[in-house]
C-alpha positions as CSV (number, residue, x, y, z in Angstrom):
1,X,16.5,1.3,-9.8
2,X,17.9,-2.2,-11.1
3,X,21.2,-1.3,-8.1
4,X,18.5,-1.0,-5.2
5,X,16.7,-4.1,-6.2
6,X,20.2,-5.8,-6.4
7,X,20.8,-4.6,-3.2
8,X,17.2,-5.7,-1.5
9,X,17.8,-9.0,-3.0
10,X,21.9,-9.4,-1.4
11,X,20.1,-8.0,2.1
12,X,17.3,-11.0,1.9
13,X,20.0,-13.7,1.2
14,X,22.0,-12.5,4.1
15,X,18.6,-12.6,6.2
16,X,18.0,-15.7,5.1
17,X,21.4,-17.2,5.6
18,X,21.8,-15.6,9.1
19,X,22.7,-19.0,11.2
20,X,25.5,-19.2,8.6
21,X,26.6,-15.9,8.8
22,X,26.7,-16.0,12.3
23,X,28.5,-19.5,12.2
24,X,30.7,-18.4,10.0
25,X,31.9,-14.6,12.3
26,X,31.8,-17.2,15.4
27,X,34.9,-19.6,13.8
28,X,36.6,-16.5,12.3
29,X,36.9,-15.0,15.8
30,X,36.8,-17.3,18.1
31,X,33.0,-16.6,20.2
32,X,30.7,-18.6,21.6
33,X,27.6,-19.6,20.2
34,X,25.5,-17.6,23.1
35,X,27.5,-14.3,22.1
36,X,25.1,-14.1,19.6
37,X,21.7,-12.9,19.6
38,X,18.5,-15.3,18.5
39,X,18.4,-15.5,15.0
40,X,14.7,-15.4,14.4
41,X,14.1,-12.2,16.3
42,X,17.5,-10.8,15.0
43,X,15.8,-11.7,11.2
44,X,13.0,-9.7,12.1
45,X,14.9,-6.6,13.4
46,X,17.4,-6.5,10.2
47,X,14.1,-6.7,8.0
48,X,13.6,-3.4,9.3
49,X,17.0,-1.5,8.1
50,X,18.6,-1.2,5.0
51,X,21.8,-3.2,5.7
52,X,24.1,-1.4,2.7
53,X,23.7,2.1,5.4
54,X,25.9,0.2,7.9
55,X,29.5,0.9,8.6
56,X,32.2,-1.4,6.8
57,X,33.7,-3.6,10.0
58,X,37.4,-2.1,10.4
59,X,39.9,-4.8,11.3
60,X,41.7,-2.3,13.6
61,X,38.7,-1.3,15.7
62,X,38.2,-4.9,16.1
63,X,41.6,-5.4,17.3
64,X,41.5,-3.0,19.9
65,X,38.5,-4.0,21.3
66,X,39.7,-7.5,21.7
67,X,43.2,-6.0,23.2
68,X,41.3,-3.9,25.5
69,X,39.0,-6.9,26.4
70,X,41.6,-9.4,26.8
71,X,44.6,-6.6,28.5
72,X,42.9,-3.5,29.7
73,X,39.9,-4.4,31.6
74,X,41.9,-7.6,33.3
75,X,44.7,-5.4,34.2
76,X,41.9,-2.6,35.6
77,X,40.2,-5.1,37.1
78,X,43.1,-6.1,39.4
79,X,42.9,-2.8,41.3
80,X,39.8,-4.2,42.7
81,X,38.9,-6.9,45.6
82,X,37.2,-9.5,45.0
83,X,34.1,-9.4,47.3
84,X,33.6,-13.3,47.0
85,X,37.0,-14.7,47.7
């Protein structure tokens, strides 16, 4: 019992530290501030899961995505006109 009130109170310092959190992921990868959701709805919504369920963020997923965003899609994108040029 004491691990799952250790783990409510870690969930309600992250929900209650959101901005930062959310300052801190936008520096570390480079995103705008409106790539991010409004905090005080997104408060509400975590409130409502039990954030230790979540999957652990893999570095390598996160990589490709950003390769795929930044390479892929440009590169797809080309094989396609423009219809306001």
């Amino acid at each position: 019992m004491p691990a799952m009130m250790g783990k409510a109170k870690a969930q309600q310092r992250l929900i209650d530290n959101l901005q930062d959190e959310f300052a801190k992921v936008q520096r570390e990868y480079h995103l705008p501030a409106g790539d991010f959701p409004d905090v005080e709805h997104f408060k509400q919504v975590l409130a409502g899961y039990s954030i230790d369920k979540f999957e652990k963020m893999k570095p390598k997923m996160v990589q490709a995505v950003d390769d795929m965003l930044a390479h892929d899609i440009p590169d797809l994108l080309k094989n396609f006109s423009n219809p306001y040029q």
